[in-house]
Kinemage of the C-alpha trace (Angstrom):
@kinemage 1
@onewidth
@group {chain A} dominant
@subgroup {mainchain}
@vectorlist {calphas} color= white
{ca unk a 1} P -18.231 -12.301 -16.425
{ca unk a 2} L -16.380 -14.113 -19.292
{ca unk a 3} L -13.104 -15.440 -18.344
{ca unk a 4} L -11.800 -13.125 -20.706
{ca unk a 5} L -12.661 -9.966 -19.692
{ca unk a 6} L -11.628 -11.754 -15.433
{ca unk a 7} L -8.014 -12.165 -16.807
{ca unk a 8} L -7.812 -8.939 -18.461
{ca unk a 9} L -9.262 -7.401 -15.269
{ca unk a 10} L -6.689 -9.604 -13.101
{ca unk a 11} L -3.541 -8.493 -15.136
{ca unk a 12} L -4.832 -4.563 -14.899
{ca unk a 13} L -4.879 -5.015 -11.515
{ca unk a 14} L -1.506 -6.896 -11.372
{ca unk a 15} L 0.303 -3.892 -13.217
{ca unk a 16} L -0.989 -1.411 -10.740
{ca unk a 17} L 0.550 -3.695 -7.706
{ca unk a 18} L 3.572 -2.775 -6.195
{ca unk a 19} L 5.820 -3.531 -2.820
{ca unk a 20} L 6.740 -0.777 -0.466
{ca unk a 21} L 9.384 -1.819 1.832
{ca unk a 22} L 9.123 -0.221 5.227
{ca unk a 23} L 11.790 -1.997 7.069
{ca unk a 24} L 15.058 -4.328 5.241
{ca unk a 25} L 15.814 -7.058 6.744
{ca unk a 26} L 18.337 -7.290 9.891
{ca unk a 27} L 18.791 -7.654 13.036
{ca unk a 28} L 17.010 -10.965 13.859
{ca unk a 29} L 14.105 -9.322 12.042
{ca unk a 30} L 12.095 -10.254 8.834
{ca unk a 31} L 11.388 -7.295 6.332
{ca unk a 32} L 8.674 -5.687 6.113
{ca unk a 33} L 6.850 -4.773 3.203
{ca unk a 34} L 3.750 -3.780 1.962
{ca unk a 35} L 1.657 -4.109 -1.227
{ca unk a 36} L -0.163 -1.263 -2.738
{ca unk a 37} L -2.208 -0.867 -5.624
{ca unk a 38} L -1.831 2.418 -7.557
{ca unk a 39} L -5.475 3.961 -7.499
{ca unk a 40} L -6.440 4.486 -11.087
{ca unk a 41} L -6.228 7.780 -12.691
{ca unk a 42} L -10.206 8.455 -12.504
{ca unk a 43} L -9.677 7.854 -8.460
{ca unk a 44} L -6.347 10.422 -7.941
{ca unk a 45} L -8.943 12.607 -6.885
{ca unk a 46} L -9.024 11.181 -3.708
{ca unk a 47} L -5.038 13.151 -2.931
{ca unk a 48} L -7.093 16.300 -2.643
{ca unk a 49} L -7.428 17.001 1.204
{ca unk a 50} L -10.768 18.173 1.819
{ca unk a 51} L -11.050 21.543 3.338
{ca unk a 52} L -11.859 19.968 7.000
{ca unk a 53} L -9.335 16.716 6.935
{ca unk a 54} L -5.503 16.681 8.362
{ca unk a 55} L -3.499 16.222 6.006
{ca unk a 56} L -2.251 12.904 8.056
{ca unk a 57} L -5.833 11.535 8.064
{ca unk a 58} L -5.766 11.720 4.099
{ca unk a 59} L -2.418 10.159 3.955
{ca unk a 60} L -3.914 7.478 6.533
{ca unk a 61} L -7.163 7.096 4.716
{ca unk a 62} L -5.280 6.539 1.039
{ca unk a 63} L -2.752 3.768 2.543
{ca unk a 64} L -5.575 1.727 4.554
{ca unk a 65} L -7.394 1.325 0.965
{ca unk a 66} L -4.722 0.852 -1.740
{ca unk a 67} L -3.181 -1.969 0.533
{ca unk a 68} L -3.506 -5.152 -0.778
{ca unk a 69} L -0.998 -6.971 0.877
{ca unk a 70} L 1.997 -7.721 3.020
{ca unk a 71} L 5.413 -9.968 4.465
{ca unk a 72} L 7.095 -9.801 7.625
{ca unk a 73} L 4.425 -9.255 9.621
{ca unk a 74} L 3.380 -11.267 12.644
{ca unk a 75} L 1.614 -10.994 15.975
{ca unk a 76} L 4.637 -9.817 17.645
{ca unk a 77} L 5.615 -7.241 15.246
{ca unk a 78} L 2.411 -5.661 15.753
{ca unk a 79} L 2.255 -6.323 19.613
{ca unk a 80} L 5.390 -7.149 20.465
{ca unk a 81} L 7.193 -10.474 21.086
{ca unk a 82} L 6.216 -10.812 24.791
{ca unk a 83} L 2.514 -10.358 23.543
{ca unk a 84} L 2.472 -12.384 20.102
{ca unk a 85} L 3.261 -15.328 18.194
{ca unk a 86} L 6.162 -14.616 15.343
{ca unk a 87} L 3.995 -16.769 13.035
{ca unk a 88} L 3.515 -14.512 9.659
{ca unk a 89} L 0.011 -13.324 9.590
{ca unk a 90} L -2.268 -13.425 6.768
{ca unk a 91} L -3.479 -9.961 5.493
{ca unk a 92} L -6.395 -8.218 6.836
{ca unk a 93} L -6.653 -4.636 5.875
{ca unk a 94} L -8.359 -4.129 9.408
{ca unk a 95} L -5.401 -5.100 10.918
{ca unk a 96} L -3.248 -2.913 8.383
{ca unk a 97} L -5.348 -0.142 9.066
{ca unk a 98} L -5.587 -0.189 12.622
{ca unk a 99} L -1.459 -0.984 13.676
{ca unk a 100} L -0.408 1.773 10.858
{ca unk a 101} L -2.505 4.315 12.385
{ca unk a 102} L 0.103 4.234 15.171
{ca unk a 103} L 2.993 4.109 12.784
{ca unk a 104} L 3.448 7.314 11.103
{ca unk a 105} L 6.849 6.204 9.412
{ca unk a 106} L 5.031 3.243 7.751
{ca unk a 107} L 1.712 5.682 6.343
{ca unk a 108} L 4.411 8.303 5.209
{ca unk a 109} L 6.491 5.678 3.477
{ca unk a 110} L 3.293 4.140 1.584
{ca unk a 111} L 1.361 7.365 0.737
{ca unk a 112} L 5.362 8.389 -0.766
{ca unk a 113} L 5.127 4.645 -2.688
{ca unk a 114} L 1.609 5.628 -4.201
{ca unk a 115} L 2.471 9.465 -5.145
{ca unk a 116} L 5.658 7.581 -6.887
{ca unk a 117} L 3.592 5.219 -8.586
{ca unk a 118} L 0.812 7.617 -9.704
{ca unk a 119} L 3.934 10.033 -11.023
{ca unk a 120} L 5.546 6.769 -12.981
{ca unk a 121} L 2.382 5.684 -14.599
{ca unk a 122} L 1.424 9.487 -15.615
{ca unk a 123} L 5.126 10.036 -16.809
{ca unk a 124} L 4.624 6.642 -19.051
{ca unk a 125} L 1.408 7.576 -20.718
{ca unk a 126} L 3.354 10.776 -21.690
{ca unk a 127} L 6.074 9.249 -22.640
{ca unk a 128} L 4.001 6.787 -24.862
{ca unk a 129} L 1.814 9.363 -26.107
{ca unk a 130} L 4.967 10.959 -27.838
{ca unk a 131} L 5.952 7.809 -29.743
């Protein structure tokens, strides 16, 4: 791959990035925030529930793969501070994947992000499209 066509690649991919924030800061307590990448329009397809999948699996399913990133998160956010270190951990979608399973305010607050982001990018092509 030409460096080229890698930097035109790596600034697609930086427009469709974008932070969710599931939790300001307060309290003693970092924000939280994850990043999401808007799925591409030939991949929207994947917001149509199939006819055997809960709707929360879906949501679930779509949040574990268009995160990319995240802040605020440690060891004892995710297991509490008797059980883990409040050093800021690294991203691992595993991790991501696994902990918001068990947090449906954070997988409705991301799948809400990417809806919002498909909805702005759509509403920009139109709006281009007209000039």
């Amino acid at each position: 791959m030409s460096a080229e066509v890698a930097k035109l690649l790596a600034q697609q991919r930086a427009q469709r990035e974008s932070w969710c924030e599931l939790r300001p800061a307060g309290d003693g307590k970092p924000q939280l925030r994850v990043l999401l990448l808007r799925p591409l329009e030939g991949e929207t397809h994947r917001f149509t529930r199939r006819p055997d999948q809960a709707y929360a699996s879906l949501m679930h399913e779509l949040v574990s793969d268009y995160a990319v990133g995240w802040e605020g998160f440690s060891a004892a956010e995710l297991l509490g501070p008797a059980n883990g270190s409040s050093d800021p951990l690294p991203f691992a979608g595993a991790l991501w994947a696994a902990f918001s399973l068990d947090r449906s305010d954070w997988i409705l607050a991301a799948f809400n992000h990417l809806v919002a982001a498909i909805n702005a990018h759509n509403e920009a092509r139109e709006a281009a499209a007209k000039n």
